[in-house]
C-alpha positions in Angstrom: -17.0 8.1 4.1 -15.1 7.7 0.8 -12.9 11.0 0.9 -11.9 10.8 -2.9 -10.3 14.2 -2.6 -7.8 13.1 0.1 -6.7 9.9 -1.9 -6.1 11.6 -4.8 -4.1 13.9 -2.8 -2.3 10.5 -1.1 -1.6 8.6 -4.8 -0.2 11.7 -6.7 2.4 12.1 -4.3 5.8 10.2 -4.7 7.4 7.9 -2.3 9.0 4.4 -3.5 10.2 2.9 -0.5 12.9 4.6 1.6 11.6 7.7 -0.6 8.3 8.5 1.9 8.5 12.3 2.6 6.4 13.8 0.3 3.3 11.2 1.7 4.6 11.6 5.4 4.3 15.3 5.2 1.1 15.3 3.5 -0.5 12.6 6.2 1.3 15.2 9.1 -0.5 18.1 7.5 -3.6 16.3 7.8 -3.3 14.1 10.9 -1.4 16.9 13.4 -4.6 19.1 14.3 -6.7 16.2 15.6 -4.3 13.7 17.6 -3.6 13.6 20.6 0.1 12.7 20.1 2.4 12.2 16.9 6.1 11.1 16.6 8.4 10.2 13.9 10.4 6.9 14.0 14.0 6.9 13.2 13.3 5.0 9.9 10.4 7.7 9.2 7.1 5.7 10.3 4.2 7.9 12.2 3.5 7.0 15.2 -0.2 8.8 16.2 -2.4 7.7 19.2 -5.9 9.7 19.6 -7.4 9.6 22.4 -11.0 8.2 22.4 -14.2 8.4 25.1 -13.0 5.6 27.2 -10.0 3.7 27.3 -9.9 0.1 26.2 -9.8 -3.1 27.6 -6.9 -4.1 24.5 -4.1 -1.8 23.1 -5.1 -1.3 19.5 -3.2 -0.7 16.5 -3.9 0.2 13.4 -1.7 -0.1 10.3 -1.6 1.3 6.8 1.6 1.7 4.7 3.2 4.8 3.2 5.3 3.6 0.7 4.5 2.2 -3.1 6.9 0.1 -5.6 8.9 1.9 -8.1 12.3 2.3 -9.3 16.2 3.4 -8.4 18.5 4.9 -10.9 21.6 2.2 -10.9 23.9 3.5 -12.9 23.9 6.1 -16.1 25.5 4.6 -19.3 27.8 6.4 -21.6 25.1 7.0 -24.3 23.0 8.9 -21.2 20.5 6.4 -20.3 19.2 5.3 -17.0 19.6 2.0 -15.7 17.6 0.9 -12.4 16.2 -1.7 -10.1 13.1 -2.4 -9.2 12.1 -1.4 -5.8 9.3 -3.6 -4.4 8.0 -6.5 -6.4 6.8 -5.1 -9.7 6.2 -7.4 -12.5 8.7 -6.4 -15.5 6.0 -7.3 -18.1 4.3 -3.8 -17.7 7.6 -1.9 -17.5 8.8 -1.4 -21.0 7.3 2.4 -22.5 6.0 3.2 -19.3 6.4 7.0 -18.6 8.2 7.9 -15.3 9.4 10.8 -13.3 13.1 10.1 -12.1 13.6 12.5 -8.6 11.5 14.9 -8.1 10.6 16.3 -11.7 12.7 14.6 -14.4 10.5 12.9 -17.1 11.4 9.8 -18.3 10.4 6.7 -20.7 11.1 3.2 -20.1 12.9 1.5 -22.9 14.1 -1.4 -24.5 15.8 -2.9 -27.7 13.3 -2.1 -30.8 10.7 -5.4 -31.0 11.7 -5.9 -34.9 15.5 -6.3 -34.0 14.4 -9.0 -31.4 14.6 -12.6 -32.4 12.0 -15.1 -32.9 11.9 -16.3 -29.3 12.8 -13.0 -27.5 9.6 -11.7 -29.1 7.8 -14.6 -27.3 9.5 -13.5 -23.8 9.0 -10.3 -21.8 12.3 -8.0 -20.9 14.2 -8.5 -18.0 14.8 -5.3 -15.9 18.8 -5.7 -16.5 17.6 -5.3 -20.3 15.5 -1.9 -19.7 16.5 1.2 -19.3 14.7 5.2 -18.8 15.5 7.9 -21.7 15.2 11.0 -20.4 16.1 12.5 -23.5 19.8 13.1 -22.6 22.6 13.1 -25.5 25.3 11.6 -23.3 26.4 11.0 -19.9 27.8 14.5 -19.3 23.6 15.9 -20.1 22.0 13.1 -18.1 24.6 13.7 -15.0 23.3 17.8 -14.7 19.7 16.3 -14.0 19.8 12.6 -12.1 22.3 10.7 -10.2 22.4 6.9 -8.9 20.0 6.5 -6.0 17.3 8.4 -7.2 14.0 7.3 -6.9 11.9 6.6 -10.0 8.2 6.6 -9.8 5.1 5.6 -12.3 3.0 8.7 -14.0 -0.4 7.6 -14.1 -4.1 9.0 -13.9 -6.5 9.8 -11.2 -9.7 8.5 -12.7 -12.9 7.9 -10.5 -15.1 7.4 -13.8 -17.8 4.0 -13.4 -17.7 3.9 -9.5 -13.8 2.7 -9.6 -10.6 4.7 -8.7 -7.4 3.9 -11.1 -4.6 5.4 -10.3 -0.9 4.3 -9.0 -0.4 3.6 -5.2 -3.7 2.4 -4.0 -1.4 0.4 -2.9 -1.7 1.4 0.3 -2.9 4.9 0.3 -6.1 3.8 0.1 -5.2 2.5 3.6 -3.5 5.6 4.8 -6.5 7.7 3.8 -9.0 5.5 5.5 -6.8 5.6 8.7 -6.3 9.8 8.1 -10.4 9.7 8.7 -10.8 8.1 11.7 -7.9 10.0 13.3 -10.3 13.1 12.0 -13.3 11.3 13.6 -14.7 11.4 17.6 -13.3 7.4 18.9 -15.1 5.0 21.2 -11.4 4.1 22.5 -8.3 5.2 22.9 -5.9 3.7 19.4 -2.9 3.7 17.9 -2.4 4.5 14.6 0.7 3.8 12.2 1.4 5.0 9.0 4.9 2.6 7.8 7.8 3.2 5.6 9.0 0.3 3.4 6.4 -2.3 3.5 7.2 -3.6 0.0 11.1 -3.8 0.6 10.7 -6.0 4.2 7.9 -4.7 5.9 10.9 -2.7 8.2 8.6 0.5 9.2 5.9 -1.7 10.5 8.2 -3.9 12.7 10.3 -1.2 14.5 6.6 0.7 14.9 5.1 -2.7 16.3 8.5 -2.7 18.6 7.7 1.0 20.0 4.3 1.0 20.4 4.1 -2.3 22.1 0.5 -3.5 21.1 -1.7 -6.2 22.3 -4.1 -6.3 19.1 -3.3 -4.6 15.6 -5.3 -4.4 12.5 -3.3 -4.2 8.9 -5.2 -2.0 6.3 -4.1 -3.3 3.0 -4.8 -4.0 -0.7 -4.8 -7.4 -1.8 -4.5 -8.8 -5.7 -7.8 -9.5 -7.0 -7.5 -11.6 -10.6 -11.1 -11.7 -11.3 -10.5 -10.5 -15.2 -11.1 -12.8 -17.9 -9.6 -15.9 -18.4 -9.0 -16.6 -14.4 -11.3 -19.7 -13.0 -13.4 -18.2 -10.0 -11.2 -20.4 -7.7 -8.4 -19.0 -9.0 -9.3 -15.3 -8.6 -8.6 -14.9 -4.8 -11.6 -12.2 -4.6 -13.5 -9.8 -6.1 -13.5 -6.0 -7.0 -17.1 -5.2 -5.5 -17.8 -7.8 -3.5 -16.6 -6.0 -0.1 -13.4 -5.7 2.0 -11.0 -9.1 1.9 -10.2 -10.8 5.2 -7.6 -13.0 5.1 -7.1 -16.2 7.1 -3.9 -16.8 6.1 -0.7 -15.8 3.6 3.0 -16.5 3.1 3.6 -14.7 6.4 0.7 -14.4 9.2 -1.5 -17.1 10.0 -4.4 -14.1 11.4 -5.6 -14.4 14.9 -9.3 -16.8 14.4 -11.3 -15.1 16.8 -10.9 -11.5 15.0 -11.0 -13.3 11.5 -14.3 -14.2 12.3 -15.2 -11.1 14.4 -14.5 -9.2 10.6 -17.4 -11.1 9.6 -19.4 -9.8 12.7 -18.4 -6.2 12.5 -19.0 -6.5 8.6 -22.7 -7.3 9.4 -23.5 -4.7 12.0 -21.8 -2.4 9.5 -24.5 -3.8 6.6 -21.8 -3.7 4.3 -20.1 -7.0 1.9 -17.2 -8.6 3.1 -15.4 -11.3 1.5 -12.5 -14.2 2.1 -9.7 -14.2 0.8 -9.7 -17.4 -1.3 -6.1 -17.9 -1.4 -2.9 -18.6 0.7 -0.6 -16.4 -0.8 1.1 -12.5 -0.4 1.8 -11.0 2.8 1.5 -7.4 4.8 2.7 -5.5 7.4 1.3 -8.5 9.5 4.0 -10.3 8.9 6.1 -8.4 11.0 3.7 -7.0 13.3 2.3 -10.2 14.5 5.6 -11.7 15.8 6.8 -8.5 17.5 7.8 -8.9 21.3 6.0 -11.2 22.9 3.4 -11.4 19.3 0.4 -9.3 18.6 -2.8 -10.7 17.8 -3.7 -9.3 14.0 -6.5 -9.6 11.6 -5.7 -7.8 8.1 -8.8 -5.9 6.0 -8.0 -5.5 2.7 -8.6 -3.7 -0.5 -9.5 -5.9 -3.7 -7.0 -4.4 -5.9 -6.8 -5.5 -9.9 -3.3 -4.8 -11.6 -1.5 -4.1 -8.1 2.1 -2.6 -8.4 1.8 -1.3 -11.7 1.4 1.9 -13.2 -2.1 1.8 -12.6 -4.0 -0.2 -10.0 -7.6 0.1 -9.7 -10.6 -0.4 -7.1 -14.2 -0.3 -6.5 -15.4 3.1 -4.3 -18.0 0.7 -2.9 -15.4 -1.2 -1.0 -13.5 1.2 0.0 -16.3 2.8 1.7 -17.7 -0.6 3.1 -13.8 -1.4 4.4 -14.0 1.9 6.4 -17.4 1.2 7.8 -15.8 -2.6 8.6 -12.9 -1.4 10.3 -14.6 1.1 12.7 -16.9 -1.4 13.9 -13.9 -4.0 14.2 -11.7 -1.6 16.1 -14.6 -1.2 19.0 -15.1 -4.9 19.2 -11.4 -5.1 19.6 -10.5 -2.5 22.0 -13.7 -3.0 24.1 -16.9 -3.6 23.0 -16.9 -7.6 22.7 -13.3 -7.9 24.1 -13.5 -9.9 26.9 -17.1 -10.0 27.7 
């Protein structure tokens, strides 16, 4: 069930939000052959629908996000470095000496003033973006100009690494979600679904609404990775779940309070699954649900997550186990949604 080879695949390509193609055309590539139907929103979103062995008693959709935080190239100062804003909600404490590749193949460093010409309580304080910038190596303006230009997108280098039954790498955030939805497109359905792979989540969740709009669902379920803190130093109440302890359901965040019948169905579908499932133990963060739940005439939505330590960084890592166990959960939760346990 875990198809390491395909996420790899998924979180060594580039797309920051607004920035998707690279990941779009790698998820037509492997989606195209085996569904029924594919389109293209005008903001970049896939729209698939496979058709299953019966059709279901509740329009299903499923959701996974194509896009990952990063950077945009601002402005390029005299001297020939890069100034640029944050795209998505990264924490600027693990930005300074980062390496980066700005466009398509321009390496790049994150820097900042030299820590011993920093006073007493700067040294105490981490850098503001405004005070960061990315050398690319460039002698002046004139150099930097011939290889980068404002807009560009600026994304983390990172590892692959599947080493002690974890993955680290950048973007698990959601590819991990994107690959699990690639497989069941790839796989023989019970029912008929809809499947969506959305543009800017982390910028205001805009793929996922205008998909939600044209697809017109009854039921959707969000495939996500959620922040787990559960690294030293963090009380277990304050930890919000736990790398190995199974996919997260969530009962509510900043956004979506999630539909009670299929937050508890999870639970079910976990079970006949055999695999760990866990609460999230926190109200906080949000998802495509946000938007998906409220579209039209609203959508009921559970959301399976991804415990996920050190998400939007450079390098984001989870347990294999649960990603495995978070496909098995969401198969069985899809059936009992469309069909199986709908209505009966």
């Amino acid at each position: 069930m875990a198809n390491l080879k395909l996420l790899e695949r998924l979180c060594t390509a580039r797309g920051i939000s607004g920035n998707e193609d690279e990941v779009r055309n790698l998820i037509l590539e492997e989606i195209k052959p085996c569904a029924t139907s594919v389109e293209i929103t005008p903001l970049g979103s896939i729209i698939a629908f496979k058709k299953g062995a019966k059709r279901p008693r509740t329009k299903l959709m499923l959701n996974a996000h194509m896009d990952e935080v990063g950077m945009i190239v601002t402005h390029i100062t005299d001297e020939g470095l890069l100034k640029f804003a944050a795209v998505g909600g990264i924490d600027h404490r693990v930005l300074c000496g980062r390496p980066v590749t700005v466009g398509r193949d321009v390496g790049g460093v994150i820097g900042a003033k030299p820590i011993h010409l920093l006073e007493e309580e700067e040294k105490e304080k981490s850098m503001p973006v405004k005070e960061l910038y990315i050398d690319i190596g460039a002698k002046d303006r004139e150099e930097a100009e011939q290889y980068v230009s404002p807009g560009d997108a600026v994304t983390f280098d990172s590892l692959f690494d599947t080493s002690h039954g974890m993955v680290k790498s950048r973007a698990l955030d959601d590819r991990a979600g994107c690959a699990m939805l690639i497989d069941m497109i790839k796989s023989d359905l019970k029912y008929d679904l809809y499947f969506v792979f959305a543009v800017q989540e982390e910028t205001g969740l805009n793929g996922s609404r205008t998909a939600a709009f044209a697809v017109e669902p009854q039921a959707a379920i969000v495939l996500e990775s959620t922040t787990a803190a559960d690294v030293a130093g963090v009380d277990r109440e304050n930890q919000v779940c736990n790398v190995g302890g199974g996919a997260v359901i969530s009962f509510m965040d900043r956004n979506t309070i999630y539909d009670k019948e299929y937050y508890q169905m999870a639970f079910k579908a976990a079970k006949k699954a055999g695999v760990s499932c866990q609460a999230k133990r926190a109200v906080a963060g949000g998802n495509d649900a946000g938007a998906i739940h409220v579209s039209r005439g609203g959508v009921r939505t559970v959301a399976v997550s991804l415990p996920c330590r050190y998400l939007h960084s450079a390098v984001s890592l989870i347990s294999q186990e649960d990603f495995t166990s978070a496909q098995k959960l969401v198969y069985e939760l899809a059936d009992m949604i469309a069909g199986e346990e709908q209505n009966d």
